[in-house]
C-alpha positions in Angstrom: -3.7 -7.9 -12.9 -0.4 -9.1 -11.6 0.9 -13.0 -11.4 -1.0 -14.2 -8.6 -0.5 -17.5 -7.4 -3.4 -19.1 -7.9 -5.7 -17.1 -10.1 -9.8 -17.7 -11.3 -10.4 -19.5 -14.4 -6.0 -20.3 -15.1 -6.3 -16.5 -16.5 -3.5 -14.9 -14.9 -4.1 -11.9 -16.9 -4.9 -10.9 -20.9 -3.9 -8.0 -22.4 -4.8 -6.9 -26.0 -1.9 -4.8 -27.2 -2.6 -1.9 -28.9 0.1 -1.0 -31.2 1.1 2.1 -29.1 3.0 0.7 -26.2 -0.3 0.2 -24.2 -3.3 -2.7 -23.7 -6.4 -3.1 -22.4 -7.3 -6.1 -19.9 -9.5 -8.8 -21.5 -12.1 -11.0 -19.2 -11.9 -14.4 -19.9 -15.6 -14.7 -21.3 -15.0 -12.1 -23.9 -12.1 -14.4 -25.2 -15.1 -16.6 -27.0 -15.7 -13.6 -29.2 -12.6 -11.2 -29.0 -11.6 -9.8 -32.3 -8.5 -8.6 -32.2 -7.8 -5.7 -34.8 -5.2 -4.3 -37.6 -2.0 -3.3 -35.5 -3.2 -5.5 -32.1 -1.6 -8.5 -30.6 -3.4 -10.3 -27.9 -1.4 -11.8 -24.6 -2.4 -14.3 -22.8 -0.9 -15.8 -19.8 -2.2 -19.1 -18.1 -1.2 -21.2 -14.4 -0.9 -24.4 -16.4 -1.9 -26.2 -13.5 -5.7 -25.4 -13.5 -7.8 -27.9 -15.0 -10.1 -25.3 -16.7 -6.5 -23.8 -18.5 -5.9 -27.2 -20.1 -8.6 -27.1 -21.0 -9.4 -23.9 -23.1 -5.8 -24.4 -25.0 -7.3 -27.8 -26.2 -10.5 -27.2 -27.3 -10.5 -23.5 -27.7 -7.0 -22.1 -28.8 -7.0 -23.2 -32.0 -3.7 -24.8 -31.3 -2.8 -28.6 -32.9 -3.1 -31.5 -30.7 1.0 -31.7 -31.4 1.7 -28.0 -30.2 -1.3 -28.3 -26.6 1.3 -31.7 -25.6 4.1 -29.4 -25.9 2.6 -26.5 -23.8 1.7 -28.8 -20.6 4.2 -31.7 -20.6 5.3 -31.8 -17.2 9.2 -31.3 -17.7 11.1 -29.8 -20.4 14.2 -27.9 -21.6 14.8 -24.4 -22.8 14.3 -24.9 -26.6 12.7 -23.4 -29.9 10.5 -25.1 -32.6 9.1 -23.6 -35.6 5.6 -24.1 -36.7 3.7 -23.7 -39.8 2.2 -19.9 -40.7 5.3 -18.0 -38.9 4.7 -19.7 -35.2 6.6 -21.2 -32.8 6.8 -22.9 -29.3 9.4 -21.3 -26.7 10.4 -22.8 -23.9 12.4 -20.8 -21.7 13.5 -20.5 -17.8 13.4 -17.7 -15.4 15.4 -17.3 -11.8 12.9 -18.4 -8.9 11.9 -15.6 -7.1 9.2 -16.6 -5.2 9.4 -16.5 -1.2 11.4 -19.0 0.5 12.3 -20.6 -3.0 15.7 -21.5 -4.2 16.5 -19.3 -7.0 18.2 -21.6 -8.6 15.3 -23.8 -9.2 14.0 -22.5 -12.4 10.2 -21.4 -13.2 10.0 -22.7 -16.4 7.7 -20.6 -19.2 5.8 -22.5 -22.0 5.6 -19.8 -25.2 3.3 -19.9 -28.4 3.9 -16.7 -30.5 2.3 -15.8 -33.6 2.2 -12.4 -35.1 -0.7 -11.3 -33.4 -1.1 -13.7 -30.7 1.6 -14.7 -27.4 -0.2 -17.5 -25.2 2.1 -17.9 -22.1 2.1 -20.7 -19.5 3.7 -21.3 -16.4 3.7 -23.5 -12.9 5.1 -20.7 -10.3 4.8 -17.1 -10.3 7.4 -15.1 -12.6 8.7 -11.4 -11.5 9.1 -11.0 -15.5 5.6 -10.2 -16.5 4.8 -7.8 -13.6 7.4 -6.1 -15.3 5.9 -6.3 -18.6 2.6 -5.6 -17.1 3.5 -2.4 -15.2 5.1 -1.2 -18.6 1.8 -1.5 -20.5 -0.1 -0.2 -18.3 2.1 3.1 -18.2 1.6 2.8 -22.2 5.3 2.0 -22.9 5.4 -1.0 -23.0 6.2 -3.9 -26.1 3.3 -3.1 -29.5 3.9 -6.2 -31.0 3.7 -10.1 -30.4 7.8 -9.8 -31.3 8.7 -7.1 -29.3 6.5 -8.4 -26.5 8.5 -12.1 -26.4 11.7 -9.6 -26.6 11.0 -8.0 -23.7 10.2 -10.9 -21.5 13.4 -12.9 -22.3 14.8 -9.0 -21.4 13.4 -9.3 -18.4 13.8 -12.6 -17.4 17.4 -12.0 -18.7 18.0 -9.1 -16.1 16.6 -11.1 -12.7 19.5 -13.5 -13.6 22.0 -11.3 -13.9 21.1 -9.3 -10.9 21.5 -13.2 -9.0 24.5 -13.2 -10.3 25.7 -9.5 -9.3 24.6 -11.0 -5.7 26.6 -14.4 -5.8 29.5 -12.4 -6.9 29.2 -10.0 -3.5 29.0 -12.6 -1.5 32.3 -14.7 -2.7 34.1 -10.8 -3.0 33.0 -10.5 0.9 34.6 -14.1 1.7 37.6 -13.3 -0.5 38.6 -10.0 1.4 38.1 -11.3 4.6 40.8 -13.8 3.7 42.9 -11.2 2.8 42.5 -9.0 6.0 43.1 -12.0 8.0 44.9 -14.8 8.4 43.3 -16.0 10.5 39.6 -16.1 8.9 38.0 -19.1 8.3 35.3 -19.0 4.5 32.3 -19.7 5.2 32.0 -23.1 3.3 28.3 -23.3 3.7 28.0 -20.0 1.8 30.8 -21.0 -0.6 29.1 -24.6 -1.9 26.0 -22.7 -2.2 27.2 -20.2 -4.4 29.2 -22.7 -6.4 25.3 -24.9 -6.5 23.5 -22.1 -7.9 26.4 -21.2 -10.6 26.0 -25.2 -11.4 22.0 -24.6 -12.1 21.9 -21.7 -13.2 24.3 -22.6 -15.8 22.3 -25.6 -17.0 19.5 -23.9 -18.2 21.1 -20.4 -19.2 23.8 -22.4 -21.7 20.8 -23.5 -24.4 18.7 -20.5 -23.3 21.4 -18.7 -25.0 21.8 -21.2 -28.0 17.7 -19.7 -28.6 18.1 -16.2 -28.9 20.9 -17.0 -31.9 18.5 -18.9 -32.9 15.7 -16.1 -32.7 17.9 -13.6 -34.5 18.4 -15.8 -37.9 14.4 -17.4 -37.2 13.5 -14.9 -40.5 9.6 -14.5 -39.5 8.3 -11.3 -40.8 7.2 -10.2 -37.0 10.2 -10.7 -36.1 11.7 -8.5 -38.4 13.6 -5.4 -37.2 14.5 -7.2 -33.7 17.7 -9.7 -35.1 20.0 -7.0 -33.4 18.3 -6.9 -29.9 18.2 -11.0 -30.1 22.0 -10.6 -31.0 22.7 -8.7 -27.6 20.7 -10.9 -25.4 22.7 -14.1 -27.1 25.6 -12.0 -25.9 24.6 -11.1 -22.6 23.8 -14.6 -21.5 26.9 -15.8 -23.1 28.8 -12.9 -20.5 26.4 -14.3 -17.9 28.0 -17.8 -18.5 31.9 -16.8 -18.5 30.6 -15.0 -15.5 29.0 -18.1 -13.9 32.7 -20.6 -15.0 34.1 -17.6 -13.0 32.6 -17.9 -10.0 32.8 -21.9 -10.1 36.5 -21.1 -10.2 36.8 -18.7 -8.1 35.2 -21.0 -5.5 37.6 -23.5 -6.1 40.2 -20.8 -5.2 39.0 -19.6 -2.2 38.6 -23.4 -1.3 41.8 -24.5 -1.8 43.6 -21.3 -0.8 41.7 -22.4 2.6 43.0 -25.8 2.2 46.7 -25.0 1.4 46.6 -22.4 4.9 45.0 -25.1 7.4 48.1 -27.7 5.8 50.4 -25.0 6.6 49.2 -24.5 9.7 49.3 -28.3 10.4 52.4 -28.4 9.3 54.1 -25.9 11.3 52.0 -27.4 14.5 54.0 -30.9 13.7 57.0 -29.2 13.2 57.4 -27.5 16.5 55.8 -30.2 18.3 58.8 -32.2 16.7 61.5 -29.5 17.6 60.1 -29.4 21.6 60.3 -33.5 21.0 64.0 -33.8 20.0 64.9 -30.3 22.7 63.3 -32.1 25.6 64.2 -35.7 24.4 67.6 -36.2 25.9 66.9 -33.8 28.6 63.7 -36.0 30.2 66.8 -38.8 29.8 69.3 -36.7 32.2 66.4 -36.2 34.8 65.1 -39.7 34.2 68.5 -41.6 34.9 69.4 -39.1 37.5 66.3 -39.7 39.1 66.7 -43.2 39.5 66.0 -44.2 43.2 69.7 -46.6 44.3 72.1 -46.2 46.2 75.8 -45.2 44.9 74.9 -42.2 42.2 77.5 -40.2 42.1 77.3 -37.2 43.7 74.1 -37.9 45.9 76.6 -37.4 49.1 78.1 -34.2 47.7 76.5 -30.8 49.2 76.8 -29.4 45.8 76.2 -32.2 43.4 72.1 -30.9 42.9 73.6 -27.9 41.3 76.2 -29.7 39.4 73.6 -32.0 37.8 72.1 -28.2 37.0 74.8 -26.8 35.6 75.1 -29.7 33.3 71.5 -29.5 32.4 72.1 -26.3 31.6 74.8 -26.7 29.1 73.3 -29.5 27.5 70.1 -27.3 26.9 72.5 -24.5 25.7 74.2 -27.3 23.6 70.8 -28.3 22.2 70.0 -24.6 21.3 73.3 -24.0 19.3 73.1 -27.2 17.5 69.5 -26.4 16.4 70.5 -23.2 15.1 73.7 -24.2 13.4 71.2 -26.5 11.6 68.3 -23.9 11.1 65.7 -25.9 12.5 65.1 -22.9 14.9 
């Protein structure tokens, strides 16, 4: 059974491990009198939301009153707390996959682990456990309750970096477009976005990764063995993060560089706009002045005083044009 969106009961699924890389699927009235064996761990995973999943952790989870408020307060924080007897609460965050969602908007995951016993909960439907899922059932999947919370932060771990593999297309697109033309205008509604999912994704990862150091020095006996493969996801989420300041940055770039070209460009408008002002400036004074309509200009009786006032046009345009380059404004 897969996540589905709104499944009977609040049981998304339960799987009783079986040591071996394999499970079983559990019902949800056999959980009243499940047993679970030597060697077995026992996953459950609940859609908080339902009424009759509130219920069951309260009354019938065994759980304290302290660790049910935890499990279904309505926002929280990735974070870790120890309990007695080797347990603990994990809250952690996962990209939003789910159709015509923002991935950027978080499914959060509420985690009780023991060492035979994972009860997960969540709001929204998480890619991770299909994963998970699909692995057990092809009977290589986690055998314990530690290497089963392992490999959902694993997977939950790749879904964000293959986001970020995606953001980092899209600004390399934008970025060579720039440089093939001069001309090209960034898409800027592309560019924020990009630069708004590095911004969230960034504010969950950054403690996310704070918890798997954590998970690696926790010293629980079923975690044992795992302190190495904790070690390397602290170190791929802190890569994630240098990778997510990059792309802020490299957003800023590409903005600016955009910025910098459209002042140059403005620049150089006003510039020959201002060189055509001062050619043309004491040219439209000639034509003006001759053009005044009284009697006694000079010339206006002379059959050859139109091309006169031509020719000296003329060489005050030429005039105009040497000056201008004597000065290097052309």
């Amino acid at each position: 059974m897969y996540d589905e969106p709104n499944p009977p009961a609040g049981l998304i699924h339960a799987q009783l491990l079986d040591g071996r890389g394999g499970a079983r699927q559990v019902e949800f009235d056999e959980l009243a009198t499940l047993q679970v064996g030597p060697g077995e761990s026992l996953w459950l995973h609940w859609d908080r939301s339902h009424p009759q999943a509130q219920t069951w952790l309260r009354e019938q989870s065994l759980l304290s009153g302290f660790a049910c408020d935890l499990l279904l307060e309505e926002n929280t924080r990735p974070r870790l707390l120890t309990l007695p007897d080797e347990q603990l609460l994990l809250f952690l965050r996962g990209v939003n996959l789910n159709p015509g969602a923002e991935p950027e908007d978080m499914v959060a995951v509420r985690i009780f682990a023991s060492a035979n016993q994972v009860i997960s909960l969540r709001l929204r439907p998480l890619r991770a456990t299909d994963e998970v899922l699909a692995e057990l059932a092809q009977g290589i999947g986690p055998r314990s309750s530690g290497e089963l919370l392992l490999r959902l932060t694993e997977a939950m771990t790749d879904k964000s970096d293959q986001l970020m593999i995606k953001l980092s297309e899209q600004l390399d697109t934008q970025e060579e477009l720039m440089e093939l033309d001069e001309r090209h205008h960034p898409e800027h509604q592309q560019l924020l976005q990009v630069r708004r999912r590095a911004a969230g994704l960034r504010r969950f990862l950054a403690p996310q990764r704070d918890l798997y150091a954590q998970l690696s020095r926790t010293g629980f006996g079923w975690l044992g063995g795992l302190a190495e493969q904790w070690n390397e996801l602290h170190n791929r989420l802190t890569r994630q993060l240098e990778e997510l300041e990059m792309l802020r940055e490299r957003v800023s770039l590409v903005l600016e560089s955009e910025h910098r070209r459209m002042s140059e460009g403005m620049n150089r408008t006003m510039y020959l706009l201002s060189i055509v002002t001062c050619f043309f400036l004491p040219l439209s004074f000639i034509t003006g002045l001759l053009g005044i309509n009284l009697g006694g200009m000079p010339g206006a009786e002379h059959p050859y005083g139109f091309v006169m006032a031509c020719v000296l046009i003329g060489v005050l345009a030429l005039s105009q044009w040497l000056l201008f380059r004597r000065l290097r404004w052309l």
